[in-house]
N, C-alpha and C positions, 0 to 999 in steps of 0.2 A: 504423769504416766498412767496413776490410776485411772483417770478419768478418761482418756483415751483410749484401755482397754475396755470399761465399761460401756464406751461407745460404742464401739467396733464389736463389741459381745450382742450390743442390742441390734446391730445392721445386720450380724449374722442370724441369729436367733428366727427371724422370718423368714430368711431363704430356706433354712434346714428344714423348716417346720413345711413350707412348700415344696422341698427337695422328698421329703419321706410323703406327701400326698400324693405326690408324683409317682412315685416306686408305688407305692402300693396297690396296683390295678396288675405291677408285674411280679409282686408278691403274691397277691392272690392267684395270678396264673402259674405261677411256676410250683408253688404248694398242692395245689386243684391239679394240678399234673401228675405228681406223685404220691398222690392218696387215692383211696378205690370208694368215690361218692355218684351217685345215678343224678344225684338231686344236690345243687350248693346248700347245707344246710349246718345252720347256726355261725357262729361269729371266725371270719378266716383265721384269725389271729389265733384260735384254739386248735385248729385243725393238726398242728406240729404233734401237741401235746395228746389231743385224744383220737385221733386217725393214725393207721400203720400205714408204711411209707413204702410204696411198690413201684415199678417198673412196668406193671402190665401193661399197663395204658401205649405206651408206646410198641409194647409187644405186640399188642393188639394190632397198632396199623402199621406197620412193618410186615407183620400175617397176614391180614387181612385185607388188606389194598394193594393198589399198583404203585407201591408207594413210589418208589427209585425209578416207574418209567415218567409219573407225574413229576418228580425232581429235575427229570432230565430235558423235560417238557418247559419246566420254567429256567433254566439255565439255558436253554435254545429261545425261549420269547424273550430272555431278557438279555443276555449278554450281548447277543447281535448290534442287538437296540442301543445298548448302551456305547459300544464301541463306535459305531454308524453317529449317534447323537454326539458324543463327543470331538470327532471330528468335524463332521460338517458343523455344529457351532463354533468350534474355533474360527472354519473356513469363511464363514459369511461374517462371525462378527467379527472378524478381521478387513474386509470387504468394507462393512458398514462402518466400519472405527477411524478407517485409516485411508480410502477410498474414495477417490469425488465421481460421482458420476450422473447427470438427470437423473431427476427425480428419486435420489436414493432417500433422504428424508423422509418422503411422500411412501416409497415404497416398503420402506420400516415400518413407519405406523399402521398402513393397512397392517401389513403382518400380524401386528400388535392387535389391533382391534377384533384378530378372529379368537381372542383368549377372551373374549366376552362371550363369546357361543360357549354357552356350557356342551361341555363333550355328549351328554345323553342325545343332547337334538341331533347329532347326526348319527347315530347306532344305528336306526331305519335306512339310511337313503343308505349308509355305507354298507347292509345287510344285501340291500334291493342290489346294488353294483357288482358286490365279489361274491354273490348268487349269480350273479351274470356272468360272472368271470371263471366260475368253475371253485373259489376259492374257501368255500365254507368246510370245516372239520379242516383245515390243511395250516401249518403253520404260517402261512401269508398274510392274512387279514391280521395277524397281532404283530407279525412285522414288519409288515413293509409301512405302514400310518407313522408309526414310530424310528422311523430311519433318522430325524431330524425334528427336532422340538424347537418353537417360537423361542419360549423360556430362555432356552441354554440359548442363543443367538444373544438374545437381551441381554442376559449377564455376561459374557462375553466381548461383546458390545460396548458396557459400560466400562468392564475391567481394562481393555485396550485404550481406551480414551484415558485414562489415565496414567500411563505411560509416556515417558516424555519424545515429542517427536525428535528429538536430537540423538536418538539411538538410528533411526530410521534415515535421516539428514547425514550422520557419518558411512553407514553402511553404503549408501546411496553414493557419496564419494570415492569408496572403494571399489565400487565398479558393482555392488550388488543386483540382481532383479531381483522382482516382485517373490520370486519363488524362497530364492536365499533370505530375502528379507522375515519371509513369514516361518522358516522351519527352523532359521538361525536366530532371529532378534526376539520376535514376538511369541513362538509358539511355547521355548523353553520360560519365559517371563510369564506367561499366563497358566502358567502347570495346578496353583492354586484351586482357579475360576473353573478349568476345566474339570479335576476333580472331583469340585463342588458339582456340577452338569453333571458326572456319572454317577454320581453316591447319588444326586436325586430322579436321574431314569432309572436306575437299578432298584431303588426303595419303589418306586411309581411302578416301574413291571412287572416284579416280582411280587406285589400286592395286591395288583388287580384283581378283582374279581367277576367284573362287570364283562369286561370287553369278553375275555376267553367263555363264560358263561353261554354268551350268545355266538358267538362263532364255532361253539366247537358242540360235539354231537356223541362224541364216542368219548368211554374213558379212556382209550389207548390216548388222547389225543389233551386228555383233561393236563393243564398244569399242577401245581401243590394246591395251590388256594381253590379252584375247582373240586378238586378232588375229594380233599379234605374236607372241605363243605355238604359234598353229596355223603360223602361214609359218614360225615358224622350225622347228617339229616334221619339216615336208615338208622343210627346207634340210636342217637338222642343222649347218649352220658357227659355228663359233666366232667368229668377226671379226661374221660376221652376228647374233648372237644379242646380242653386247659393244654392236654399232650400236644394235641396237631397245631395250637397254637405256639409252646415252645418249638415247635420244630420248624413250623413256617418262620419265624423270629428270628430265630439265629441265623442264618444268612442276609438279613437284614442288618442286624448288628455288628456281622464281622467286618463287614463293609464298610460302615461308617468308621471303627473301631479303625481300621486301617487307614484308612483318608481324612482321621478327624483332623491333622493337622494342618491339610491343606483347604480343607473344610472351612473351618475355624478364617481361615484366609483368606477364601473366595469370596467366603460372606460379608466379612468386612472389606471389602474392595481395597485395599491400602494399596495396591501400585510398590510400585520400586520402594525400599527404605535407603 
């Protein structure tokens, strides 16, 4: 028994010690939030003990930004998105799972093959187009691209495949269509995988800061991370910068915090138990 504890003492003892490297980039930001420094300066681990522990920082952009209409701004580019992405990957990787039809193989892989375009090479043409279209400063261009992701198709895709088709075979018996089959069999079975597609559009749109950067013109129109980014360029403080990044944070975290179970699920593909 001892020697088995000492085992299992020694297999943990590296993950913790990796588990607290880990933390500590959100220790220094969460600390760097609630102390009043211009400049990070000397060792963070001391900051508790010799820095006073304040709230301005956040006072600060709360007063001095648009904070809550940039909030409102990323809960409109991203929740759309998120809701749009989760269904239609259900829809098609349902299509492609459980579907025969020419050239569906064929027409996956293309699919597949434009997540080799890194997203930058199109920012231009896509800039040149909804310049055309009337749609720059307007919430269009960050949602309408984002209606439906490669991604979630794929893991959707695969998570269906692993479902046994004898749920599908008895339904099919019953006198099921296509429609019952996929809102009664498959859609309640893949709740995991689906999820897992939201909790990664919502961390993906809600972070961005690229796309909205260049579509958008006005700060009425800026999201969190836009915004956030411009007030703090004009501050330049540390404390403040550490602030707007707990604030952009935790709606990241509530998110996964909420879905880690099915999370945890999607990722491992496990199908039926």
């Amino acid at each position: 028994m001892e020697k088995a504890e000492k085992r299992s003492s020694l297999i943990y003892l590296p993950l913790i010690i990796c588990g607290l490297l880990f933390l500590t980039p959100f220790f220094i930001m969460i600390v760097g939030s609630i102390v009043n420094m211009r400049l990070p300066i000397g060792n963070p681990f001391t900051w508790i003990v010799n820095e006073k522990f304040t709230f301005d920082n956040f006072k600060y952009i709360f007063i001095n930004a648009k904070f809550f209409k940039w909030f409102v701004n990323s809960l409109i580019i991203t929740v759309i998105p998120v809701l749009t992405n989760m269904f239609f990957s259900a829809v098609l990787g349902y299509i492609f799972a459980r579907k025969q039809f020419p050239f569906r193989d064929g027409i996956f892989w293309m699919m597949m093959a434009v997540i080799m375009l890194p997203s930058q090479l199109l920012i231009i043409p896509r800039y040149i187009m909804f310049s055309d279209f009337g749609w720059i400063n307007t919430y269009l261009p960050l949602i309408v691209p984002e209606i439906w992701g490669i991604m979630g198709v794929f893991f959707v895709r695969q998570y269906m495949m692993t479902l046994p088709k004898d749920l599908e075979e008895a339904a099919q018996l019953d006198g099921a269509g296509d429609f019952t089959i996929f809102f009664r069999v498959y859609l309640p079975l893949a709740k995991p995988v689906i999820a897992t597609v939201g909790t990664f559009a919502f961390v993906s749109g809600w972070n961005d800061l690229l796309t909205p950067l260049i579509f958008t013109t006005s700060e009425e129109m800026y999201p969190i991370t836009v915004g956030l980014a411009s007030l703090l360029t004009k501050e330049g403080n540390f404390s403040v910068q550490m602030a707007g990044s707990v604030i952009s944070f935790i709606p990241t975290f509530l998110i996964f915090l909420f879905f880690q179970r099915y999370f945890v699920k999607g990722i491992a593909m496990t199908g039926m138990k």
